[in-house]
PyMOL Python script that loads the backbone (N, CA, C, O; Angstrom):
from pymol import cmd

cmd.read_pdbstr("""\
ATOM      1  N   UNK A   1       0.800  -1.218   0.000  1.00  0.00           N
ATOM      2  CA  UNK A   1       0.000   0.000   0.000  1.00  0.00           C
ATOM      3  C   UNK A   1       0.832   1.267   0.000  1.00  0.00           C
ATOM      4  O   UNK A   1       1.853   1.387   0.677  1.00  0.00           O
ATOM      5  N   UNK A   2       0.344   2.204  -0.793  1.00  0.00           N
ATOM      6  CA  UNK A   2       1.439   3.475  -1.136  1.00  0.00           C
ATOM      7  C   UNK A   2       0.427   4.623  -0.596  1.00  0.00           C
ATOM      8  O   UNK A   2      -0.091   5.589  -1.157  1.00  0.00           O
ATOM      9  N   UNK A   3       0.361   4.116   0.729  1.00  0.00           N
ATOM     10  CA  UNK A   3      -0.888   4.863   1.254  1.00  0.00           C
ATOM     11  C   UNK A   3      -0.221   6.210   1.998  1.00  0.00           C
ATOM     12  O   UNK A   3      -0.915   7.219   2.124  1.00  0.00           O
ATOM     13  N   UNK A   4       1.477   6.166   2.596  1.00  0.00           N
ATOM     14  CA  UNK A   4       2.317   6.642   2.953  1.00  0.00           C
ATOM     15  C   UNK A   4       1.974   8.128   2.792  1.00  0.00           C
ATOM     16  O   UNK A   4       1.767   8.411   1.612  1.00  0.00           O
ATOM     17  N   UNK A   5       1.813   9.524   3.943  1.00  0.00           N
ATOM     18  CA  UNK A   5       2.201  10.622   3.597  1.00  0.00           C
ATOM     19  C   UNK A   5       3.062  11.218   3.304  1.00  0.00           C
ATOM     20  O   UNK A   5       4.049  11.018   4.011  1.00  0.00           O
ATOM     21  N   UNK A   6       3.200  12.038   2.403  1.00  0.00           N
ATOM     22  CA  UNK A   6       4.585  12.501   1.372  1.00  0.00           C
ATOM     23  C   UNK A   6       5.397  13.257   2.285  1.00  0.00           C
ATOM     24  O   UNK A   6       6.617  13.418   2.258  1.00  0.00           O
ATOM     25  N   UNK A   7       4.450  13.749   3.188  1.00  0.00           N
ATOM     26  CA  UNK A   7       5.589  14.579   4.624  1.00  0.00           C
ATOM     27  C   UNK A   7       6.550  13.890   5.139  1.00  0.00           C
ATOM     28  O   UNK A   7       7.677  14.328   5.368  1.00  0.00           O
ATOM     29  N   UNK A   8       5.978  12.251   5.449  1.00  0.00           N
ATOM     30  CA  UNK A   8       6.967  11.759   5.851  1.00  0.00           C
ATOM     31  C   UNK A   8       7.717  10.476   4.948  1.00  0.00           C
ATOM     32  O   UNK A   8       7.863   9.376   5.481  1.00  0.00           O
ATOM     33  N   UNK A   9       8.064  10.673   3.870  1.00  0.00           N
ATOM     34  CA  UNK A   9       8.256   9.750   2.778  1.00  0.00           C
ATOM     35  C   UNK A   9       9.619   9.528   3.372  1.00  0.00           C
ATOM     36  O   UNK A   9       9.816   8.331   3.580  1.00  0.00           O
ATOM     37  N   UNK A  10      10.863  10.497   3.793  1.00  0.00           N
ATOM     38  CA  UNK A  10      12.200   9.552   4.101  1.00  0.00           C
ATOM     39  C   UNK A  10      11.537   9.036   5.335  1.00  0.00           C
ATOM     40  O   UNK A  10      11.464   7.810   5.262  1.00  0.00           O
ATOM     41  N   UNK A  11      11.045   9.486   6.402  1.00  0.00           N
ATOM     42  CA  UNK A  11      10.440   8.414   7.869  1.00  0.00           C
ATOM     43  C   UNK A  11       9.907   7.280   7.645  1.00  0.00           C
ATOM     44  O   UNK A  11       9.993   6.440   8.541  1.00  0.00           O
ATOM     45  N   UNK A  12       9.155   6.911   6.299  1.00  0.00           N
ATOM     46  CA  UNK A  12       8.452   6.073   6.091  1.00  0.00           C
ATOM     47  C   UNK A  12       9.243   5.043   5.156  1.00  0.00           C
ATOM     48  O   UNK A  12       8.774   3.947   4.848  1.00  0.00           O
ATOM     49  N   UNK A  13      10.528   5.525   4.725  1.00  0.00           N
ATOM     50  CA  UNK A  13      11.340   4.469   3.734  1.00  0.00           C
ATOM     51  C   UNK A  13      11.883   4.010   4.840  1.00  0.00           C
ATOM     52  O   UNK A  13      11.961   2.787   4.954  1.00  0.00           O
ATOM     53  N   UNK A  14      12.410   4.906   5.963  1.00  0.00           N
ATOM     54  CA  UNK A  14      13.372   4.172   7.287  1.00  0.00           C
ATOM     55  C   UNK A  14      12.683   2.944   7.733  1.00  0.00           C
ATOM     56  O   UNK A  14      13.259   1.877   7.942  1.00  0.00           O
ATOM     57  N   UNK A  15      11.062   3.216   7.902  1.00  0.00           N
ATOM     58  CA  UNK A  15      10.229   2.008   8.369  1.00  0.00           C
ATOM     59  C   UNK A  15      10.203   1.030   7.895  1.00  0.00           C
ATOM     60  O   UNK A  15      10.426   1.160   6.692  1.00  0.00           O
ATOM     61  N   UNK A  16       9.991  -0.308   8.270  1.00  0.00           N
ATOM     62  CA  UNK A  16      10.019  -1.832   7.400  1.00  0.00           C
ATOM     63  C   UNK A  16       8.546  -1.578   6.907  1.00  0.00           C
ATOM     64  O   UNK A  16       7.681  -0.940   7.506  1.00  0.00           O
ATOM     65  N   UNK A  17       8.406  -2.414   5.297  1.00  0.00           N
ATOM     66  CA  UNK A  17       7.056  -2.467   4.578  1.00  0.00           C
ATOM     67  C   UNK A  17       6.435  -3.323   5.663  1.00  0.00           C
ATOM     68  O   UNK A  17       5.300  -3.071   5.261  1.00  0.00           O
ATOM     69  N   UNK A  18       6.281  -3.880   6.384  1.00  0.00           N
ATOM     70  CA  UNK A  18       5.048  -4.622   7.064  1.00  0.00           C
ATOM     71  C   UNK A  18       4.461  -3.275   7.942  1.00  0.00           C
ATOM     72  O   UNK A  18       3.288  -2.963   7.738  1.00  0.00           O
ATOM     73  N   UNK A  19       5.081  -2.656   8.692  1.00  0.00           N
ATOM     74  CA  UNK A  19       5.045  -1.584   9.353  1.00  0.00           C
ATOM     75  C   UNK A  19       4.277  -0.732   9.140  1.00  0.00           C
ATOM     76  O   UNK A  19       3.594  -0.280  10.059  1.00  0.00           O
ATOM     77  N   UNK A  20       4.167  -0.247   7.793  1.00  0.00           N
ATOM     78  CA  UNK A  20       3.833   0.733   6.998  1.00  0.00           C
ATOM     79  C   UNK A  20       2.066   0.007   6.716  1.00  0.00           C
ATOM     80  O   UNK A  20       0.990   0.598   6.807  1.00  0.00           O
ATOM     81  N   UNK A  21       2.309  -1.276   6.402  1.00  0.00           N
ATOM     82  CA  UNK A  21       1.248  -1.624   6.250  1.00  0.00           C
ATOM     83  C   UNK A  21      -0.044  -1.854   7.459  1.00  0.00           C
ATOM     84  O   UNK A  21      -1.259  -1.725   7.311  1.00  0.00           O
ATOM     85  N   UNK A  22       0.640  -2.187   8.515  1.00  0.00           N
ATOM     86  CA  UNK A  22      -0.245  -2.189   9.728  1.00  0.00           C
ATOM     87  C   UNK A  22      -0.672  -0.431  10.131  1.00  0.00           C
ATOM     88  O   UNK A  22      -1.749  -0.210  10.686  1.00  0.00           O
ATOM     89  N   UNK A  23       0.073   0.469   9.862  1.00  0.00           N
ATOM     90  CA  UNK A  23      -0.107   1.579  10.244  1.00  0.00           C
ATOM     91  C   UNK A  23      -1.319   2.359   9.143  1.00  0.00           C
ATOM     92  O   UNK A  23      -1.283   3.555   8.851  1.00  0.00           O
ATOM     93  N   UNK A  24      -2.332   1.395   8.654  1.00  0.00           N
ATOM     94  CA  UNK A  24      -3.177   2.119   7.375  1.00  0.00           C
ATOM     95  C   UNK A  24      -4.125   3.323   8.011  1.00  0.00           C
ATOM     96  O   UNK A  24      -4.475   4.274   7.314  1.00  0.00           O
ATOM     97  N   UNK A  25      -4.481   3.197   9.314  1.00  0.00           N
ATOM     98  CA  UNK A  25      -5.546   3.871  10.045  1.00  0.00           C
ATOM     99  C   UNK A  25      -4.634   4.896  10.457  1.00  0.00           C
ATOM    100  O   UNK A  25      -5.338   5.869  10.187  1.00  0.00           O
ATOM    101  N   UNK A  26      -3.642   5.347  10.888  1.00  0.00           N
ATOM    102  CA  UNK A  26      -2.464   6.169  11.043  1.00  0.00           C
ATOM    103  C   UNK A  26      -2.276   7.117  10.276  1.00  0.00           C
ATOM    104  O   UNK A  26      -2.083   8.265  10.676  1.00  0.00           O
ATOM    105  N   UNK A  27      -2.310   6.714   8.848  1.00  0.00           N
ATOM    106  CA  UNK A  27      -1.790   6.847   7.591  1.00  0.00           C
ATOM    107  C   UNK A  27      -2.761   8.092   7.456  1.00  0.00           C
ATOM    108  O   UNK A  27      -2.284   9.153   7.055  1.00  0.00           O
ATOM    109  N   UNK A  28      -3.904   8.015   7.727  1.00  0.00           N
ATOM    110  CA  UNK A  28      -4.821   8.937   7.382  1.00  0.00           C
ATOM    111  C   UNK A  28      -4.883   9.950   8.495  1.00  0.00           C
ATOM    112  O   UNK A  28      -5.431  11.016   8.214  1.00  0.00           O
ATOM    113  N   UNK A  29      -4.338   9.769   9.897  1.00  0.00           N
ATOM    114  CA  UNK A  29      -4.512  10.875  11.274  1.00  0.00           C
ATOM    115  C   UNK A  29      -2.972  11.791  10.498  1.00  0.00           C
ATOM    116  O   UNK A  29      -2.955  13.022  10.487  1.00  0.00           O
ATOM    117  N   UNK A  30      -1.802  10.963   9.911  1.00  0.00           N
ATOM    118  CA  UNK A  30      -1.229  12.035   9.594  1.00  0.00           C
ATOM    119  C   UNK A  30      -1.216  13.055   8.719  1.00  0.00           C
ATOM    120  O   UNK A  30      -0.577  14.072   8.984  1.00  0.00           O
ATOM    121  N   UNK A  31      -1.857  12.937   7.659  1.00  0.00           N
ATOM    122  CA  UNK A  31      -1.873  14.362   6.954  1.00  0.00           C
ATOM    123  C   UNK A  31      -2.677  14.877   7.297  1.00  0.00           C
ATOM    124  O   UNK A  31      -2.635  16.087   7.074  1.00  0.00           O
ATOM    125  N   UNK A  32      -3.708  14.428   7.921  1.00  0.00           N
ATOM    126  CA  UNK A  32      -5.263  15.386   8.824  1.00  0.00           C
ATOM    127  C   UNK A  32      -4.054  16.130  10.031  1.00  0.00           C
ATOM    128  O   UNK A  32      -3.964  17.354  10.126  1.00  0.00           O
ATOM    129  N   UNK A  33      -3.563  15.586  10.516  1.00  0.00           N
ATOM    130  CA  UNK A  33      -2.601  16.401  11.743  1.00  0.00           C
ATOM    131  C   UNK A  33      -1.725  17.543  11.289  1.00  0.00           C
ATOM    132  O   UNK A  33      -1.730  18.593  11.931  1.00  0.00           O
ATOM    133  N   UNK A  34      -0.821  17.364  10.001  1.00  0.00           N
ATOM    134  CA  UNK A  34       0.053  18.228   9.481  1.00  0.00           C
ATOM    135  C   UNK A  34      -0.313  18.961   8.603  1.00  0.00           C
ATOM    136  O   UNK A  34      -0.868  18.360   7.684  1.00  0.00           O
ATOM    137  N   UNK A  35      -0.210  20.441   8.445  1.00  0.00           N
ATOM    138  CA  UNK A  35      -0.865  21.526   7.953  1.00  0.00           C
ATOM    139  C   UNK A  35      -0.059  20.970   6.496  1.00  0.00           C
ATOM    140  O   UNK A  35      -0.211  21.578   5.436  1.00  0.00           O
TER     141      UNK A  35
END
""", "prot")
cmd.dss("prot")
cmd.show_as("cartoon", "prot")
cmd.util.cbc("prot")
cmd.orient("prot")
C-alpha cells in the first residue's frame, strides 16, 4: 500500500514495509494532523 504521507516519505522508507502496512488507520490521522 502506497498509502504513505509525502511529509513523511524519508520516515516512512526508514520504516520496514510490514510496518507501513499495519499503520493504514495512522496513515490517514497524519496528513489530517500536518498543515
Amino acid at each position: 500500500g502506497e498509502l504513505r504521507p509525502a511529509t513523511s516519505g524519508l520516515l516512512w522508507d526508514a520504516l520496514p514495509a510490514t510496518t507501513g502496512e499495519t499503520l493504514t488507520e495512522e496513515n490517514l490521522k497524519w496528513p489530517a494532523s500536518k498543515p
